[in-house]
N, C-alpha and C positions, 0 to 999 in steps of 0.2 A: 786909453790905449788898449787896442783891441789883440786879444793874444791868438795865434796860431792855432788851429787845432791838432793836435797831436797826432803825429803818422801812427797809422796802421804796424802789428806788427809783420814784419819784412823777411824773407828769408834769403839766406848767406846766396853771395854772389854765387858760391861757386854751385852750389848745391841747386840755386831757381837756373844755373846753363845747364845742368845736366839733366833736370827732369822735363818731358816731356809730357803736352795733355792732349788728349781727344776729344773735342765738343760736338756735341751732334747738334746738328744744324735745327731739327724739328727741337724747337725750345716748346709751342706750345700744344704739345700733345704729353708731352714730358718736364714738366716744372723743374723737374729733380734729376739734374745728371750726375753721374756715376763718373770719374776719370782715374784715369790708374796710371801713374809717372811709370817711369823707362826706370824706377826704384825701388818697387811693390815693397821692401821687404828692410826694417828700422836697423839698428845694431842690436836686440836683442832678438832677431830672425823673423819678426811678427811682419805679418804684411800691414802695408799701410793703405788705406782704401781713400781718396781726397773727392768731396760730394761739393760740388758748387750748386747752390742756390740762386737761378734767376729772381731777383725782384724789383719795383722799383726803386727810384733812386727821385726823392722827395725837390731834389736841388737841379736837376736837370730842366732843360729850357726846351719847347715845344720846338721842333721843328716848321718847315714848311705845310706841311700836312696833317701839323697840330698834333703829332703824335713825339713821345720823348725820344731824341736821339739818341742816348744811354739808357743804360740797365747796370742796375750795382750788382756787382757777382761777389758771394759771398764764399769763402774759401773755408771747411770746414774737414778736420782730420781726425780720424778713428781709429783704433787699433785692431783689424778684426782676431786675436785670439783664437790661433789652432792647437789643441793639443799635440804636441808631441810624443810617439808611442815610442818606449823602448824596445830594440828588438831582441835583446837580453832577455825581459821580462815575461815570464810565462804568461801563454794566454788562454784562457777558459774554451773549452770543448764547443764547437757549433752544433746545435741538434742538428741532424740531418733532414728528418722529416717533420710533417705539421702534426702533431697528437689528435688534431679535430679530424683529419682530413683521411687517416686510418681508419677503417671500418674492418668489425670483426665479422668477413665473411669466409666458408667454404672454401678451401683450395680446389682450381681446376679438376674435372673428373679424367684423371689416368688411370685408370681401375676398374674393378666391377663390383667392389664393395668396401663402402664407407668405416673406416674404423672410426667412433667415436670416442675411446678412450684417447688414440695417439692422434687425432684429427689430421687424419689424410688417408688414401684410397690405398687400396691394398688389391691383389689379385691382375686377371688378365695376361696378357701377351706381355714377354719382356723386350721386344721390340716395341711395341705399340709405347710401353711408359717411358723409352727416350725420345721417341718421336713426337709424344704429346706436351712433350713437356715445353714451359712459357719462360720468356724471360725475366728476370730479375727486375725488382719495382724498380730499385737502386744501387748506386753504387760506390766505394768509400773512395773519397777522393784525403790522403794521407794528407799532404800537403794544407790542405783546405778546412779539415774537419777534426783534427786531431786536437788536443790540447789537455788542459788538466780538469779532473774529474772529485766530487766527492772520495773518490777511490783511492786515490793519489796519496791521502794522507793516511794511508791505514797499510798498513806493510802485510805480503803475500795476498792482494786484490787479484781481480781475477779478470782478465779481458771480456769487455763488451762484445756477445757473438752480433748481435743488429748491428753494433757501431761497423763490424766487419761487413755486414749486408751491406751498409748505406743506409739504414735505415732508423736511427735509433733518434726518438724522438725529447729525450732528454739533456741531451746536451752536458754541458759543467754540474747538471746535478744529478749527473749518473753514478751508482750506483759501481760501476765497473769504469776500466781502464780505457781510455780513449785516445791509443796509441801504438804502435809497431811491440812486437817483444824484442827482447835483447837476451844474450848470451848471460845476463844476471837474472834474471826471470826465472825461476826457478820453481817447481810444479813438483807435486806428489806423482808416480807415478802410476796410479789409477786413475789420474785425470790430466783431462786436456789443458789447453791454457785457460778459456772458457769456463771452465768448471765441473765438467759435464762429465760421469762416471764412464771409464771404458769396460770394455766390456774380455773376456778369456783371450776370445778366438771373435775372429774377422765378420762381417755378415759374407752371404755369397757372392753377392754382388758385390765386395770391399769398399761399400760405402758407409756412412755413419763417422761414430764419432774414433772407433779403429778398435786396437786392443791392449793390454797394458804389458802383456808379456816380453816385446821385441818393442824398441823405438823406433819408426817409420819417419823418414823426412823426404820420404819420394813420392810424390803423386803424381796421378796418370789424367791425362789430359784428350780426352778424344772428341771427335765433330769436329774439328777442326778446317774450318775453308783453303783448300791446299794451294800455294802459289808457290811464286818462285822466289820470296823473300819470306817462308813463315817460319824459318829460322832465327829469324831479326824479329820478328813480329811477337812469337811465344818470349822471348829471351826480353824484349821491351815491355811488356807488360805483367809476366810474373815479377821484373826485380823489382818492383814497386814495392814489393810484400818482406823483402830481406835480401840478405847476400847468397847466391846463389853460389852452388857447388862445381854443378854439373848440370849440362839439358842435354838431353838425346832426342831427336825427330825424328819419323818415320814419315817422308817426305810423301811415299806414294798412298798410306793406306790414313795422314790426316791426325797423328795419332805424337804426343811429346811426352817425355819421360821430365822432372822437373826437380833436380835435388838440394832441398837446402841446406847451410849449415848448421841450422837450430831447427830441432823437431818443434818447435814453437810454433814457428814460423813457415812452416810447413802446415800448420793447423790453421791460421791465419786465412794463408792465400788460399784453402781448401774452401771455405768457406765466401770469402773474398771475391772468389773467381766462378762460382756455384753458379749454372745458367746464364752466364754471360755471353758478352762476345768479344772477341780481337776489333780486327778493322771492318769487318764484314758484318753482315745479318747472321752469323752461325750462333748456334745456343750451346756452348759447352758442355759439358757431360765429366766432370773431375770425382775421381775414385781415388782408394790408396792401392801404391804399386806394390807385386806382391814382391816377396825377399827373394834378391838375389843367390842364384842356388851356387854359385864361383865362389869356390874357397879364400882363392884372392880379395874376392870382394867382402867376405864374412872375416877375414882378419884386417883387413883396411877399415869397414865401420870401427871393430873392437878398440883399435886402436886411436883413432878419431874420437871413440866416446871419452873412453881416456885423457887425452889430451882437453878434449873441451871441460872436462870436469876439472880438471888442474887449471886450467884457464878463467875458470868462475870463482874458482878460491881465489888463486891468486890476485883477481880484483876486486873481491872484497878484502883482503887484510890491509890494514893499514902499511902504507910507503915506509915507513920507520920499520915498523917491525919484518916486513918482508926483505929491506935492505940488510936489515942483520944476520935474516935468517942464510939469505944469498952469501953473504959476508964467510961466515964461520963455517957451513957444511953444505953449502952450494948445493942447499933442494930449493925444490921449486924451482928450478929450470926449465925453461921450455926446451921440448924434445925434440931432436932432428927426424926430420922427418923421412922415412926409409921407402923406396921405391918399389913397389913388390911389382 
């Protein structure tokens, strides 16, 4: 008594009407098709990839032209395995640039003589050294390049100035912060966010790294390509760098006033926005603005500073203890703010 061979296994009615395959015609340039059902994807989210194998089929009967009328298709399932990223989960700093691909040469000559201790030109026409001047290798895209840093875990670190360029070629084993500042960010006032010592009094030009006497979060922005939307245009691409305060333009002479909330952050886009350009071929030219000489405006900072400092306590204490304090003698209150 001869027994049956046993069926193949079979998949569920309902599930072989719902998937759908694609066969490509050319079987023999390609042994091995690839078919993807109208289901790509299991119940635990993984795609399923199903690979039929043309071969022959040992039990098939010669045709007329002596050749086999069938072909055994063999049905084979794999899981292809994609990591899923959490978007919770912090993620490590992109280098910006290639380490091999930087060469330590000479900056462009704007000058008439080479300082070698500060490695760059010094001298000549003070028109001539904004006119010569080149654009920027790179540029920091926040969104893209930010993440966490050696730096991250060592409290009072100090932002990466290259990461600000676009240019910093170490990535997650930097050294420095590889990130926006915040209103908790909190700096000596001899120094920048950077790290970099300031200096009494201003250079003449009000460039560099500023001075430690007065905090400055307005810089000046000139070369600008004038249109009829460079309102929208400075305002788009300074807020990349923090929350803006204020922007003033001077529509005819090309020239934007830029004030942040955090003198941080202010140091940031200074750097950040150095030699660049808007939507045009223009090469910017950013300095710090000088202090407003309106009394109004000299007791509006005062007052500003104030508040933002009460503002950075306030989010460090802990919620418990801040709640009591609010509770029993109602300090720490945020102040109304008065219209001068």
């Amino acid at each position: 008594m001869s027994s049956s061979p046993e069926p193949g296994p079979q998949l569920p009615e309902a599930e072989a009407q719902q998937e759908v395959y694609e066969v490509s015609t050319d079987t023999a340039a390609d042994p091995v098709t690839e078919l993807r059902s109208s289901k790509p994807r299991d119940e635990e989210g993984e795609e399923v990839v199903n690979i039929l194998e043309l071969g022959h089929d040992p039990t098939a009967q010669p045709d007329e032209k002596g050749e086999d009328s069938t072909t055994a298709l063999t049905i084979k399932k794999h899981k292809d395995k994609k990591k899923k990223r959490d978007k919770n989960k912090p993620r490590p700093a992109r280098p910006q640039a290639d380490l091999a691909s930087m060469k330590d040469r000479p900056p462009q000559q704007t000058g008439t003589v080479f300082n070698i201790w500060y490695h760059k030109w010094s001298g000549g026409d003070r028109e001539d050294k904004y006119a010569n001047r080149t654009k920027a290798e790179g540029r920091c895209n926040i969104a893209r390049d930010s993440g966490y840093t050696k730096a991250d875990k060592i409290p009072g670190s100090y932002f990466c100035v290259f990461f600000a360029r676009g240019v910093c070629p170490n990535g997650k084993n930097c050294n420095y912060l590889h990130r926006l500042p915040t209103v908790t960010d909190m700096f000596d006032p001899s120094v920048d966010c950077f790290g970099r010592d300031k200096h009494a009094d201003y250079r003449d030009d009000m460039d560099g790294v500023g001075s430690f006497q007065r905090q400055n979060r307005t810089i000046y922005i000139g070369r600008i390509f004038v249109s009829d939307d460079i309102e929208e245009v400075v305002a788009r691409h300074f807020a990349e760098w923090g929350d803006i305060e204020r922007i003033r333009v001077l529509n005819s002479r090309g020239v934007a006033f830029v004030t942040y909330l955090n003198e941080a952050n202010a140091q940031f886009a200074k750097e950040a926005m150095s030699c660049q350009s808007l939507d045009h071929d223009e090469i910017l030219n950013l300095r710090w603005a000088n202090a407003d000489p309106n009394p109004l405006a000299k007791a509006r900072e005062q007052r500003r500073v104030e508040e933002q400092a009460a503002e950075a306590v306030r989010k460090l204490l802990p919620p418990e203890f801040l709640q009591q304090l609010q509770q029993n003698s109602g300090a720490l209150q945020p102040a109304k703010r008065r219209k001068l």
